[in-house]
C-alpha positions as CSV (number, residue, x, y, z in Angstrom):
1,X,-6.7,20.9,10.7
2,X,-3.0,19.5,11.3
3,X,-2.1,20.4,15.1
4,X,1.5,20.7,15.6
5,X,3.2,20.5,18.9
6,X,5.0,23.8,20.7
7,X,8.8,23.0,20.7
8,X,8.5,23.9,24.3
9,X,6.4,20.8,24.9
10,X,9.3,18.7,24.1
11,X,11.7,20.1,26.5
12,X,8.9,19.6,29.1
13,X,10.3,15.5,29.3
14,X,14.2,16.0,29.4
15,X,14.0,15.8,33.1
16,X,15.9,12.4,33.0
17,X,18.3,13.1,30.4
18,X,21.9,12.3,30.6
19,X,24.8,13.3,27.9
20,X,24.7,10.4,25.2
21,X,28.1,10.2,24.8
22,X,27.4,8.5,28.7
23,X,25.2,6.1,27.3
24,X,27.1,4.3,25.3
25,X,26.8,0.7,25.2
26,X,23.6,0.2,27.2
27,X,19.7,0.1,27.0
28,X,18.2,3.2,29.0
29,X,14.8,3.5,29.7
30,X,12.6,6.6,30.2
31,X,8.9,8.0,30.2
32,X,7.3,10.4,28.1
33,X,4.9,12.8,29.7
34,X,1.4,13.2,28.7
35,X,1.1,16.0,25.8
36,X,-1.5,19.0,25.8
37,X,-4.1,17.5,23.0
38,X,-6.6,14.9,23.0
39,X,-6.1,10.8,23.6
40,X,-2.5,11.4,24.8
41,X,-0.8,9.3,27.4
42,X,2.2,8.8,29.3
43,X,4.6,6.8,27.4
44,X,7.5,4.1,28.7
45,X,10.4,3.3,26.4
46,X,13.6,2.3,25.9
47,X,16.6,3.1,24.0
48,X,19.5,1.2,22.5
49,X,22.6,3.1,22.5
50,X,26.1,0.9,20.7
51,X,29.4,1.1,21.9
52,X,31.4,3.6,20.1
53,X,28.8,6.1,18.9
54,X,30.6,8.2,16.6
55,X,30.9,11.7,18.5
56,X,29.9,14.4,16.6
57,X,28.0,12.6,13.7
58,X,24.4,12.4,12.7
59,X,23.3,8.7,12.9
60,X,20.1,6.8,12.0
61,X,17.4,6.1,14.3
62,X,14.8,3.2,14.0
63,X,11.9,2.7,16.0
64,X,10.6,-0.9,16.5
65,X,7.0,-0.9,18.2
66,X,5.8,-4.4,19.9
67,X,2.7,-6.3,18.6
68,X,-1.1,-6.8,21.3
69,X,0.3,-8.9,24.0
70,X,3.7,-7.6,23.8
71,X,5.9,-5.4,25.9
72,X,8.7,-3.4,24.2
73,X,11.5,-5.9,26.1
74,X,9.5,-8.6,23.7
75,X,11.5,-6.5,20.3
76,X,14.4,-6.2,22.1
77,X,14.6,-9.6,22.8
78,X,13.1,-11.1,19.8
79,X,14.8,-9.0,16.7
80,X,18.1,-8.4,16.1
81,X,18.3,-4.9,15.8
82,X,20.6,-4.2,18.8
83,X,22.9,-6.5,17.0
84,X,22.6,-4.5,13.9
85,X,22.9,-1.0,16.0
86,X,26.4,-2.0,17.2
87,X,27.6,-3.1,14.1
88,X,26.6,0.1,12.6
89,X,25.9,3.2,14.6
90,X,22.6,3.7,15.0
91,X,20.2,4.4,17.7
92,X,16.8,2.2,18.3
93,X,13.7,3.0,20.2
94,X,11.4,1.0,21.7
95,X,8.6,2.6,22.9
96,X,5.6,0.7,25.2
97,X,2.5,1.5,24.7
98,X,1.8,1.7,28.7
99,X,-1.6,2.9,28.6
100,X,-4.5,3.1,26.2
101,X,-8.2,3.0,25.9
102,X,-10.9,1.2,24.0
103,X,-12.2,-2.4,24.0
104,X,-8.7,-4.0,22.5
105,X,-6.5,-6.8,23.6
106,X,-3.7,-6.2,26.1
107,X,-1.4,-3.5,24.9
108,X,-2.5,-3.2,21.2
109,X,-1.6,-0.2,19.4
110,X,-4.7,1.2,18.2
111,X,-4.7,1.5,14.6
112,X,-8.4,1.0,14.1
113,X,-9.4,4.1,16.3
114,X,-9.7,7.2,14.3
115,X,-8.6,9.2,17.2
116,X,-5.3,7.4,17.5
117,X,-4.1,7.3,13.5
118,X,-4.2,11.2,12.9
119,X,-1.6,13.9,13.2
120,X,-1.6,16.2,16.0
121,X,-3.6,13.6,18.5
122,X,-3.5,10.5,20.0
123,X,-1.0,7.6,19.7
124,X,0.6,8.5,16.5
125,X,1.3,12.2,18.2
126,X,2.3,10.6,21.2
127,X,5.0,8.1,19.3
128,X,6.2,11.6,16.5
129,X,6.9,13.1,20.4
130,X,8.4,10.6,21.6
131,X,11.0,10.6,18.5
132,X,11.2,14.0,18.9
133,X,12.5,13.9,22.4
134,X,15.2,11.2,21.3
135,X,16.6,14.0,18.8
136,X,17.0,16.4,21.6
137,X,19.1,13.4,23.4
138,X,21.1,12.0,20.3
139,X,22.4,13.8,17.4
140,X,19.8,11.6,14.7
141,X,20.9,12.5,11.1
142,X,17.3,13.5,10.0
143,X,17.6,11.6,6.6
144,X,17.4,8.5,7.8
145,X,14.2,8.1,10.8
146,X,13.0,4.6,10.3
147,X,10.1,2.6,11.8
148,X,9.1,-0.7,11.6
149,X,6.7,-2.9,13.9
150,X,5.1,-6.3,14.5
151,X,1.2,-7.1,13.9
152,X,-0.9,-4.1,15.6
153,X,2.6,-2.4,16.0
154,X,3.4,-2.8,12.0
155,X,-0.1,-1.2,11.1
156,X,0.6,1.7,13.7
157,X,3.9,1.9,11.6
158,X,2.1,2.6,8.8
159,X,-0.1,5.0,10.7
160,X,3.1,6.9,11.5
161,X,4.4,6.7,7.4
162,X,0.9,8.1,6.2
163,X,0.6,10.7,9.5
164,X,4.0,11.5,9.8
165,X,5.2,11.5,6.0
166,X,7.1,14.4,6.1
167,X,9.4,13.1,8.8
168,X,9.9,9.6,8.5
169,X,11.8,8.2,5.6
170,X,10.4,4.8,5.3
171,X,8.7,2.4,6.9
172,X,8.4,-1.4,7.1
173,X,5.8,-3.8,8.7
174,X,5.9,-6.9,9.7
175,X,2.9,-9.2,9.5
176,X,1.0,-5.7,8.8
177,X,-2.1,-3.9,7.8
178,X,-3.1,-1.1,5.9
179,X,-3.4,2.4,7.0
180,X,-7.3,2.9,8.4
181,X,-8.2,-0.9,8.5
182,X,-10.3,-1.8,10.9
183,X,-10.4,-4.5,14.0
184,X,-12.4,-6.8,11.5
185,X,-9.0,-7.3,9.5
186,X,-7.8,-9.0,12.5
187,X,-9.0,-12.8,12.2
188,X,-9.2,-13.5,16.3
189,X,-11.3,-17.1,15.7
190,X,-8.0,-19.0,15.4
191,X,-9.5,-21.2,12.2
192,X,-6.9,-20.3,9.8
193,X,-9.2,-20.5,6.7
194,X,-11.2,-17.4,7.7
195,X,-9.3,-14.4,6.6
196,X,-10.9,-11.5,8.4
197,X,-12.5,-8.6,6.5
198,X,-11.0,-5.9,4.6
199,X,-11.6,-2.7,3.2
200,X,-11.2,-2.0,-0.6
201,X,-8.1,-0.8,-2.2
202,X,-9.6,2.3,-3.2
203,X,-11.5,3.0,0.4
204,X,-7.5,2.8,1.7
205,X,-6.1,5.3,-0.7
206,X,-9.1,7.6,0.2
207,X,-8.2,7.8,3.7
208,X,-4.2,7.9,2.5
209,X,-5.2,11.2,0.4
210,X,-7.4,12.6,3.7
211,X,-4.5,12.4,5.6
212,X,-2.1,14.0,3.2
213,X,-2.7,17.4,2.6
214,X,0.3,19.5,1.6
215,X,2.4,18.9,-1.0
216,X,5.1,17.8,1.8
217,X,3.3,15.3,3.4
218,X,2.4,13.7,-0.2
219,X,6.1,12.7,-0.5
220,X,6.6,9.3,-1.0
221,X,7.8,7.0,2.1
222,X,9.2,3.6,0.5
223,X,7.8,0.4,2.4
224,X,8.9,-3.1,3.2
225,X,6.3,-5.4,4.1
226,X,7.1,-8.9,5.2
227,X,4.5,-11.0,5.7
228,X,4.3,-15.1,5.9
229,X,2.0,-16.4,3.3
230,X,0.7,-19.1,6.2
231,X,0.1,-16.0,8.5
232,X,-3.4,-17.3,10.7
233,X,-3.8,-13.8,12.7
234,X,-3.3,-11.2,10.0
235,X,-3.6,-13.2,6.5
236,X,-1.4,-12.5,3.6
237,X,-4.4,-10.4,1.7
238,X,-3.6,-8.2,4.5
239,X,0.1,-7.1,3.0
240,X,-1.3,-7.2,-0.1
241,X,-4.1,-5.0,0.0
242,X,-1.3,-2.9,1.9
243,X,1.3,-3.2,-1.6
244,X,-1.7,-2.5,-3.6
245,X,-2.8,1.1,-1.7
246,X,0.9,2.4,-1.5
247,X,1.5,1.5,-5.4
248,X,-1.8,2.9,-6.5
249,X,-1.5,5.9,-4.2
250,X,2.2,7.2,-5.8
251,X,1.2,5.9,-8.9
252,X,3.6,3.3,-9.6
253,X,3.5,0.3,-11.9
254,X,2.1,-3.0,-10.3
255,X,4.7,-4.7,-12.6
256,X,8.3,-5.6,-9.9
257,X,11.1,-3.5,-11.7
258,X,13.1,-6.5,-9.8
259,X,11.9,-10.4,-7.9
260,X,14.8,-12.0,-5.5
261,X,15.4,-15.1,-4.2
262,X,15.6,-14.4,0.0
263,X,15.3,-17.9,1.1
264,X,17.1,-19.0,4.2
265,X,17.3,-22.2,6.3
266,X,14.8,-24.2,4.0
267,X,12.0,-21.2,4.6
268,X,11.0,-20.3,0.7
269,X,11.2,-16.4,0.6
270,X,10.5,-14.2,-2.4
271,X,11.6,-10.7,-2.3
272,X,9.8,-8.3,-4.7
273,X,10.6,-4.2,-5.6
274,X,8.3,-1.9,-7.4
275,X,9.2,1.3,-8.7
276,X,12.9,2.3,-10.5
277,X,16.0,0.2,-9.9
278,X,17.8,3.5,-8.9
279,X,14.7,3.5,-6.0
280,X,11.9,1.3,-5.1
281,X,8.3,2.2,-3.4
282,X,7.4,-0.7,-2.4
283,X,9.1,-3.5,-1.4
284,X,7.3,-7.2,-0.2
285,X,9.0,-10.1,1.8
286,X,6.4,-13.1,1.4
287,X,7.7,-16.1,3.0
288,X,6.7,-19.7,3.5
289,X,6.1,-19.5,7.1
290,X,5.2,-22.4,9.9
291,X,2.7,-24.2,8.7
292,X,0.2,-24.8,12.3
293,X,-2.9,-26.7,13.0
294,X,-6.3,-25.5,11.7
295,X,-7.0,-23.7,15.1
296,X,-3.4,-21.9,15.8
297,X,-1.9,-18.5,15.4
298,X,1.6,-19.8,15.7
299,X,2.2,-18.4,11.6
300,X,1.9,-15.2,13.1
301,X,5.5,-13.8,14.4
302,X,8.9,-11.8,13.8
303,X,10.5,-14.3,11.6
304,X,14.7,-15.4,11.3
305,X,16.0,-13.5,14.3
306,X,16.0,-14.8,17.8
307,X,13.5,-17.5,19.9
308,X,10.7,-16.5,21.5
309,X,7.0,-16.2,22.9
310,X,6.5,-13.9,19.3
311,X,9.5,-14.9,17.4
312,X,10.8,-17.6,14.9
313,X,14.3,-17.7,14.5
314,X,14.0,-19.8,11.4
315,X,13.9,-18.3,7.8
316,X,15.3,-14.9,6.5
317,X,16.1,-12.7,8.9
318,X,13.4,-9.5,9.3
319,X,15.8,-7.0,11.1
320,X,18.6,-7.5,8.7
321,X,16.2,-7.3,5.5
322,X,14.0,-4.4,6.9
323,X,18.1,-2.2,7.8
324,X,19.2,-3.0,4.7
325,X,16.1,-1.5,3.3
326,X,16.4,1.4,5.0
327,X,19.8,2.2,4.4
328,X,18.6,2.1,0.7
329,X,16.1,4.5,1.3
330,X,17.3,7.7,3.2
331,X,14.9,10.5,3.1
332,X,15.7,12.1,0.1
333,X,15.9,10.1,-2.9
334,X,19.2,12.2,-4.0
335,X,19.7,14.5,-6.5
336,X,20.9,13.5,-10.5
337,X,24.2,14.7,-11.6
338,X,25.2,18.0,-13.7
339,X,26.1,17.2,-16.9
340,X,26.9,19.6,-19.8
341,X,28.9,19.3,-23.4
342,X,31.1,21.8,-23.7
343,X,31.9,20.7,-27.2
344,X,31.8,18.5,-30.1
345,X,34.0,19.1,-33.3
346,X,34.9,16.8,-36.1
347,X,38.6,16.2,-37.4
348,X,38.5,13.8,-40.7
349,X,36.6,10.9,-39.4
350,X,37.3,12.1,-35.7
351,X,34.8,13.3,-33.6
352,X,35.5,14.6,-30.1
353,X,32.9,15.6,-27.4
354,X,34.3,17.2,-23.8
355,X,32.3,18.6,-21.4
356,X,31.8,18.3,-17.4
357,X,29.9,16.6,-14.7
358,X,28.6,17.3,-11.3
359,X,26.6,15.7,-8.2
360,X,25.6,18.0,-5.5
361,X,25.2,14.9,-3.1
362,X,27.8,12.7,-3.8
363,X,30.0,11.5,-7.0
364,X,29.9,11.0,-10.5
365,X,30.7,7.0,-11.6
366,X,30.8,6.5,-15.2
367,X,30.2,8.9,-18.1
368,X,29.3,7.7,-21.5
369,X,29.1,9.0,-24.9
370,X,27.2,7.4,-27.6
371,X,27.1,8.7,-31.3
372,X,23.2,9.0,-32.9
373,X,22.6,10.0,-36.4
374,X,22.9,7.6,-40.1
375,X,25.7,5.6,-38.8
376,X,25.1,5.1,-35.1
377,X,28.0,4.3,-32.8
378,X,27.8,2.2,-29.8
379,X,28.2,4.2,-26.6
380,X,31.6,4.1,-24.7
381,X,33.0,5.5,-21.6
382,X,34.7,8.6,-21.6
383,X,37.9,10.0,-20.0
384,X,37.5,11.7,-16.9
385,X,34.3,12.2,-14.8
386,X,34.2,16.1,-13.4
387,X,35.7,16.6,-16.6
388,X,35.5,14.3,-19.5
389,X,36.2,13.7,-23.0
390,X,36.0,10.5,-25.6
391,X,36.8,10.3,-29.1
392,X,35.4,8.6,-32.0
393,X,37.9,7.6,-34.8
394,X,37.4,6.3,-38.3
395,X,34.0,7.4,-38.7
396,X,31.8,6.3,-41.8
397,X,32.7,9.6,-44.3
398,X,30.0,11.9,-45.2
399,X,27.4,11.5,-42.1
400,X,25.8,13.2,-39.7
401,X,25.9,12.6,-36.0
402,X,24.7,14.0,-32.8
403,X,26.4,13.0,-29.3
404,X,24.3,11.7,-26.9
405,X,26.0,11.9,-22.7
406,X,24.9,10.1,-19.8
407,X,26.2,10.5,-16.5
408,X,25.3,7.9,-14.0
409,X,26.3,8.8,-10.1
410,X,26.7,6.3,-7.1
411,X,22.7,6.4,-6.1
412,X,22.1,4.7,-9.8
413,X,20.5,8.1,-10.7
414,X,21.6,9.6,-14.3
415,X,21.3,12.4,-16.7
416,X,21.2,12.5,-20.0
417,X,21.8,15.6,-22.7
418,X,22.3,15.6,-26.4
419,X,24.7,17.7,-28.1
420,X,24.5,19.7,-31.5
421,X,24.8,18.0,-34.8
422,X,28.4,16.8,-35.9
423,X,29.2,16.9,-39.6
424,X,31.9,14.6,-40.8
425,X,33.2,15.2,-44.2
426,X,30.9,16.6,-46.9
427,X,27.2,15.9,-46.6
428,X,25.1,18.2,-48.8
429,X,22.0,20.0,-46.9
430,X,19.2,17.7,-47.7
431,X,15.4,18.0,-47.1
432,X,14.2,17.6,-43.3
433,X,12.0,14.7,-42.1
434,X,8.6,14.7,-42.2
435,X,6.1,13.9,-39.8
436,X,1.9,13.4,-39.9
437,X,0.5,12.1,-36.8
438,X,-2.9,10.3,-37.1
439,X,-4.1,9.7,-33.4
440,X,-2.5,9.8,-29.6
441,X,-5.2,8.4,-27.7
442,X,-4.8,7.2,-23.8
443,X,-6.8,3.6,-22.8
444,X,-6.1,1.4,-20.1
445,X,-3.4,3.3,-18.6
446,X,-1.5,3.8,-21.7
447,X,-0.4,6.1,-24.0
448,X,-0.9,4.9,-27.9
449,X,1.1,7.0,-30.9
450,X,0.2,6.6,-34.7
451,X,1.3,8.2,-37.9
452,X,3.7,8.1,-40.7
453,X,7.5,9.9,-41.5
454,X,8.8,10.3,-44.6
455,X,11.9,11.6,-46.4
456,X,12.2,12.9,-49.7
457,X,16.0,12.1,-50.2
458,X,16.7,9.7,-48.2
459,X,15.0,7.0,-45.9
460,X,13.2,7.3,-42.0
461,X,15.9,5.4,-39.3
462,X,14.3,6.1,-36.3
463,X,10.7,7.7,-35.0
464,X,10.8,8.5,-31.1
465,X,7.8,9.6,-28.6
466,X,8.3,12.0,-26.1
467,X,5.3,11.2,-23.2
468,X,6.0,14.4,-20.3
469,X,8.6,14.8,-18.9
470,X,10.0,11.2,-20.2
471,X,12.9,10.5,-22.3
472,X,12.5,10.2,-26.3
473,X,11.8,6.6,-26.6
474,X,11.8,4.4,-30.1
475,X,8.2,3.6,-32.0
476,X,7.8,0.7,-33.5
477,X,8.2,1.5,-37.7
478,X,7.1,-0.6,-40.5
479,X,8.2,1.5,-43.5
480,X,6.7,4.6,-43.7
481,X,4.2,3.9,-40.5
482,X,5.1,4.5,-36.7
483,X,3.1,2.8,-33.7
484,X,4.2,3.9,-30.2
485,X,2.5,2.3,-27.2
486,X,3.8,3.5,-23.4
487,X,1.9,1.9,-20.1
488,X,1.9,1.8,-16.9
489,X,1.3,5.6,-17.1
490,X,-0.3,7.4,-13.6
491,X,-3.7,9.2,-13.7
492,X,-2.7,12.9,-16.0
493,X,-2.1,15.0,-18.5
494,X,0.7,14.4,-20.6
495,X,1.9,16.4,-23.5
496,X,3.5,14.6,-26.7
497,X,6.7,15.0,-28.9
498,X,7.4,13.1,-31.9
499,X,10.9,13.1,-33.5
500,X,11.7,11.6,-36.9
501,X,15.1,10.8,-37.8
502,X,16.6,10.0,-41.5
503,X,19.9,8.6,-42.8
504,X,21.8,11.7,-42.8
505,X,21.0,12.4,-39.4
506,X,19.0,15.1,-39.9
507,X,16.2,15.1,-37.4
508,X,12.2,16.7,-37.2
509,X,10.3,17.2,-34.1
510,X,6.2,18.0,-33.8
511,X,4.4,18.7,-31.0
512,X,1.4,16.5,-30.5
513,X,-1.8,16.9,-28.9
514,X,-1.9,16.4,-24.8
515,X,-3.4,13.0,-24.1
516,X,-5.0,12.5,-20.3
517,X,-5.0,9.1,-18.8
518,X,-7.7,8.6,-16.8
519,X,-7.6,7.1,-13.1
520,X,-10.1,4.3,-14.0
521,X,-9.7,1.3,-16.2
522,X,-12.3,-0.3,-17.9
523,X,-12.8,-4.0,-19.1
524,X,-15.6,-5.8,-20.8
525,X,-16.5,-9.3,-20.9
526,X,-18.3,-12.3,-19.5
527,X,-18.3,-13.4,-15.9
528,X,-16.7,-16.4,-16.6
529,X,-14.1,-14.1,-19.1
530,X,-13.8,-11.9,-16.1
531,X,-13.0,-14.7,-13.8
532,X,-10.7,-16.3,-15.5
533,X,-8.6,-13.2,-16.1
534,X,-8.7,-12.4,-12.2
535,X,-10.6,-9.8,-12.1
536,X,-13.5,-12.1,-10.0
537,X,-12.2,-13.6,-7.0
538,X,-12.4,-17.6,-7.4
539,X,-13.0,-18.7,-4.0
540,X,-12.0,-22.4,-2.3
541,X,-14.3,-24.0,0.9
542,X,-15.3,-22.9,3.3
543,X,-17.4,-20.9,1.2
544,X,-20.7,-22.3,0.1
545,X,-20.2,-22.3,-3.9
546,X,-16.4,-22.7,-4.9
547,X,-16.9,-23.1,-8.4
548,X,-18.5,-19.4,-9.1
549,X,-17.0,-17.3,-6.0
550,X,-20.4,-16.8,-3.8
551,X,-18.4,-15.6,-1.2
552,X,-18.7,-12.3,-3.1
553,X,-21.9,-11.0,-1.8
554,X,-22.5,-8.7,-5.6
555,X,-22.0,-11.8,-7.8
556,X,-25.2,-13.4,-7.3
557,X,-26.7,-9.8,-8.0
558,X,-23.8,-9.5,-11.7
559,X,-25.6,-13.1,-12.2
560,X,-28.9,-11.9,-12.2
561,X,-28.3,-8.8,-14.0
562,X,-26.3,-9.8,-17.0
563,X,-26.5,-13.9,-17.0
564,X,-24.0,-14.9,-19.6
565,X,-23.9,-11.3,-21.4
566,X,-21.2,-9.0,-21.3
567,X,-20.4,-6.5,-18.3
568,X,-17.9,-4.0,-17.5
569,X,-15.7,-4.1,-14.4
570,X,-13.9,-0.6,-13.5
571,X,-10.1,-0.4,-11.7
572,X,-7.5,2.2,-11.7
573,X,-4.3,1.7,-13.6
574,X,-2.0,0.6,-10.8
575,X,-4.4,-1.2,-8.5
576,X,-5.9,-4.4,-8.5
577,X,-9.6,-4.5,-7.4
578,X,-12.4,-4.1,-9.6
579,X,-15.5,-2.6,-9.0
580,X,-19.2,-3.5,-10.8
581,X,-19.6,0.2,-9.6
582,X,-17.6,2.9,-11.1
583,X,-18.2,5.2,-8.5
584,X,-16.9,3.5,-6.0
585,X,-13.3,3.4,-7.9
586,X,-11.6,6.5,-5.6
């Protein structure tokens, strides 16, 4: 059961607040009283309020939590969000951890405690309070609460993205871990070949889907992780286990829709986005970090801000990266613009198509027209955005053609609609399209479409596939024969559309069977064909057998079981572990 916390509660701490618009320009610090639930403490923090806070107006708040070892004045210090703050308008908290309990280094967050990682108790309830409290002091716009942290404070970051979900809009680690690792991921014997332990992939999107129970806490919360690839403490398998969960647990393609350049100051950086261009998931920062003695843990800091005890100022900067993020990623993703065709008429070889467009939360861009049918033209803008228009002159005679809008507005989102059929000049009715589909069968994550179109008087220009909800998209045709193949496809069911076009224009659509892609992928080979597609780990010293991975404790056992035979390895679609056992793929 989800506890949530009386309003009343949070009044209970206001008995040091001032008015903010008295704050201005200066770091105040506070407490937070202990709450009424279990595992709560008092908590210190401090707040960063810029110079000039816009009266009136809703601003962003980000809360920056310290690493073990660290005190909140360490973030303050160290990153360069005050910086950011007053060049912006936002508010940043920095709360101390103060107290806690449990065998733990000095003033660790404790994201390997199950009592501290779950709404309505413990640390992550105390922190949701505390930024609760700050609303009641600031006016916080409440699409865009950010937190981000350092080593134990990044992983209770992501504790508060996966337990708080339905409050904050994104979150982004530094030097992080997963969400319910435990202390073993941690490598505390300063050699930095040892990695520390880890749980699987699908063991972290289990506890993910625990945590998330209603359909508003499943919303997806985009991530940045930046992590240093030479990272002793926390090692890079760390942030990407971490990518791996959150792409596998909103079912997003483990292809990046985009890969950046981010170096800075000689540090090689490599900046990676997963999801849509309009709106990314997941977002990595992997960075060629300070390279340290065998026995060190000097790899391990906030990277490109200022000096000190946890902080290298040399590289890209974390703070700007990680705002910059976040001011991509407001809570809601935004809404697609309105668009409707009001009409399309032909005129001699003229067509012209009008119609309007719309966006609820902010502006239309561009509008574009684009003519489909036996002689297609090339789309072009139109006139006008709330109400627009283009015209198509000198128009092969005797075709058919059917107007196909897109509006795009200023988040990248867009809407497309396609209008009635034009006629221009005389084109006699002809026989329709026809369509026979031979299989639609799902494997591996994909969606694969065979069959044939004909037409009687004429020839086939185009076959499309409608997968769900997704836009008609063009099948391969080799005369008479269509393949379609889509991938990347989540676990579901998805219904099919096929459409056949011909060189008059006119068009035919069949409804397909419903294909369901299944949550587990399965692939069958050798151990040596396994390994050298990546699906068995090919481990270097210090483990005791290089050459065939031993540090894997199963492969002596796939060894013994299937020698040089074939064997089948078991994954879902978007992650990247495989499993001997197909059970264990959850």
């Amino acid at each position: 059961m989800r506890w949530k916390i009386p309003f009343q509660i949070a009044i209970l701490a206001l008995s040091t607040t001032l008015s903010w618009q008295a704050l201005a320009g200066s770091i105040e610090q506070d407490k937070l009283p202990k709450g009424n639930y279990a595992d709560t403490q008092e908590r210190e923090f401090k707040i960063f309020i810029p110079n000039g806070l816009p009266s009136g107006k809703k601003v962003p708040m980000v809360m920056v939590l310290h690493g073990c070892k660290q005190t909140n004045d360490n973030m303050i210090n160290e990153t360069g969000f005050n910086d950011l703050a007053e060049r912006d308008k936002f508010i940043v908290v920095y709360p101390f951890i103060t107290k806690f309990d449990g065998q733990r280094s000095p003033n660790c967050w404790g994201f390997w405690f199950d009592h501290h990682i779950h709404q309505g108790r413990g640390e992550v309830e105390d922190l949701h309070r505390l930024a609760l409290l700050v609303e009641t002091r600031f006016p916080i716009d409440p699409q865009r609460r950010y937190v981000t942290g350092l080593s134990s404070g990044a992983a209770m970051s992501v504790v508060l993205g996966v337990a708080y979900s339905e409050y904050f809009a994104a979150v982004g680690p530094v030097a992080g871990i997963a969400y319910d690792e435990e202390a073993a991921s941690v490598n505390l014997t300063g050699i930095c070949s040892q990695t520390g332990t880890f749980r699987s992939t699908a063991q972290t999107v289990a506890s993910m889907k625990g945590e998330l129970k209603t359909a508003a806490e499943r919303r997806v919360v985009p991530v940045m992780a930046i992590h240093s690839l030479n990272d002793c403490t926390v090692n890079i398998e760390a942030a990407m286990r971490l990518q791996d969960a959150w792409l596998q647990l909103n079912g997003t393609s483990s292809t990046p829709a985009a890969t950046e350049t981010c170096t800075a100051e000689g540090v090689t950086c490599q900046h990676k986005r997963y999801g849509t261009p309009a709106r990314s998931v997941v977002e990595t920062v992997f960075y060629d970090g300070k390279k340290g003695p065998t026995f060190t843990t000097g790899t391990h800091y906030w990277v490109g801000d200022n000096p000190g005890e946890f902080a290298n100022p040399t590289g890209p900067s974390a703070s700007a990266l990680l705002w910059s993020f976040f001011q991509r990623h407001p809570f809601s993703p935004g809404q697609p613009p309105v668009l409707a065709i009001s009409a399309a008429t032909s005129e001699g070889t003229t067509i012209k198509v009008n119609g309007t467009a719309s966006d609820t939360d902010g502006s239309v861009t561009e509008v574009s027209v684009k003519l489909e049918g036996s002689d297609p033209q090339p789309a072009r803008p139109a006139q006008g955005t709330a109400s627009w228009s283009v015209e198509f002159q000198n128009l092969p005679n005797d075709r058919r053609y059917r107007p196909v809008v897109t509006a795009l507005d200023n988040d990248d989102l867009s809407t497309v609609v396609e209008g009635p059929q034009v006629v221009v000049g005389q084109v006699p009715v002809g026989e329709l399209p026809k369509i026979s589909l031979d299989s639609a069968i799902a494997e591996q994550g994909c969606v694969v479409v065979e069959g044939t179109a004909s037409d009687t008087d004429g020839e086939i220009t185009e076959v499309a596939v409608e997968v769900g909800s997704r836009a008609f998209s063009a099948a391969a045709l080799t005369q008479e024969a269509f393949r379609f193949q889509e991938c990347g496809l989540a676990a579901g069911t998805y219904p099919l559309r096929v459409r056949a076009t011909d060189d008059q224009g006119e068009t035919s659509i069949v409804t397909g069977p419903s294909v369901v892609v299944e949550d587990i992928v399965v692939a069958t080979a050798s151990w040596l064909d396994h390994q050298m597609q990546g699906r068995l780990r090919v481990y270097g010293s210090s483990c005791p057998s290089p050459t065939f991975g031993a540090c894997d404790q199963a492969f002596p056992a796939i060894i013994q079981a299937h020698g040089f035979s074939p064997f089948d390895l078991f994954r879902q679609p978007s992650g990247s572990d495989w499993f001997i056992d197909r059970t264990n793929v959850r």
